[in-house]
C-alpha positions as a Markdown table, in Angstrom:
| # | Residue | x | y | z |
|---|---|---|---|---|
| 1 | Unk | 0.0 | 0.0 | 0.0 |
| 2 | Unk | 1.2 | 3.6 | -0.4 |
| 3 | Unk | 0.8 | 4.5 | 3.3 |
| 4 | Unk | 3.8 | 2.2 | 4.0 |
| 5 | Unk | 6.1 | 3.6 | 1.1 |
| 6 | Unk | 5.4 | 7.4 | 1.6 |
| 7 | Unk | 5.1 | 7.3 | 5.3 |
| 8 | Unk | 7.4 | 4.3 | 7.0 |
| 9 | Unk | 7.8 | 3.1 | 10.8 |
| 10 | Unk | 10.9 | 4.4 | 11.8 |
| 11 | Unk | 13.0 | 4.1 | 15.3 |
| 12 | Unk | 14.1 | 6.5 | 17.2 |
| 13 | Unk | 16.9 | 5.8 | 19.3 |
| 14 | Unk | 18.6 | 8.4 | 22.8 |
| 15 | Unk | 21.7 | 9.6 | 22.1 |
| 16 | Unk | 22.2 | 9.4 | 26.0 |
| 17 | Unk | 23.2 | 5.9 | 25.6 |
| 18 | Unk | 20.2 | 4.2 | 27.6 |
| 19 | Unk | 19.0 | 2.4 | 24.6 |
| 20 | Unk | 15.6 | 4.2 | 25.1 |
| 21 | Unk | 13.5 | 4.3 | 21.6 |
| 22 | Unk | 10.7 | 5.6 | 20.3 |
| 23 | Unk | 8.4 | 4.5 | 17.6 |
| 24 | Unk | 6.8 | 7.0 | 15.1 |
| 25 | Unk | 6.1 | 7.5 | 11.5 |
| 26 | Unk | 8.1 | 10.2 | 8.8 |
| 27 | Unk | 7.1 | 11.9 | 5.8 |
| 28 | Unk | 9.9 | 11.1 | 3.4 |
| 29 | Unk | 9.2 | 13.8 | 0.7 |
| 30 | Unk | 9.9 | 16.4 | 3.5 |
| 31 | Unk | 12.1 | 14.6 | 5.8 |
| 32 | Unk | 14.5 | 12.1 | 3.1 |
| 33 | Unk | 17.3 | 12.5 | 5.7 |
| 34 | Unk | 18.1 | 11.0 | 8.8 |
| 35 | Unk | 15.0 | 12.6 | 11.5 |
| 36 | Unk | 16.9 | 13.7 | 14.5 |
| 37 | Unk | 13.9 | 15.0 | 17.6 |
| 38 | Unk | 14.8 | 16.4 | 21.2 |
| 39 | Unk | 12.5 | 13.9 | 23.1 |
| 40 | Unk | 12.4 | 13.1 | 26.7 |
| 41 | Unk | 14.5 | 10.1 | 27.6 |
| 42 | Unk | 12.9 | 8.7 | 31.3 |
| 43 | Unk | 16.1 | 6.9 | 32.4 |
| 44 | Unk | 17.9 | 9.8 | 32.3 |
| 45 | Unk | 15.3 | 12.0 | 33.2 |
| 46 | Unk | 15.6 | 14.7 | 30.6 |
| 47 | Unk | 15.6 | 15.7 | 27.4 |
| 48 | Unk | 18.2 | 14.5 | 24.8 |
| 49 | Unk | 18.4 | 14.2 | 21.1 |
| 50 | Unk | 16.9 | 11.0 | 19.6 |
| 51 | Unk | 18.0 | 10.1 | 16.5 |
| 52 | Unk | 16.8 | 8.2 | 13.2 |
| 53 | Unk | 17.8 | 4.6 | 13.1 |
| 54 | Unk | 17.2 | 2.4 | 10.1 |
């Protein structure tokens, strides 16, 4: 289906090193490189940068 090919699951992993991820969905007309979101990261307890992992 197209839903899959324009808009795929991608992971999101902390760059604190906790191996926290989130799970979301990206637009890859607007976004083709790799998504990188400041997101909180609970083991830490604070924000950090989560990056794009394929």
């Amino acid at each position: 289906m197209a839903r899959s090919e324009l808009r795929p699951v991608i992971k999101l992993r902390s760059t604190a090193g906790t191996g926290f991820t989130y799970v979301t969905r990206k637009n890859r007309r607007s976004d083709a490189d790799r998504m990188v979101l400041r997101k909180y990261d609970p083991v830490v307890a604070r924000h950090v940068d989560f990056r794009e992992e394929r």
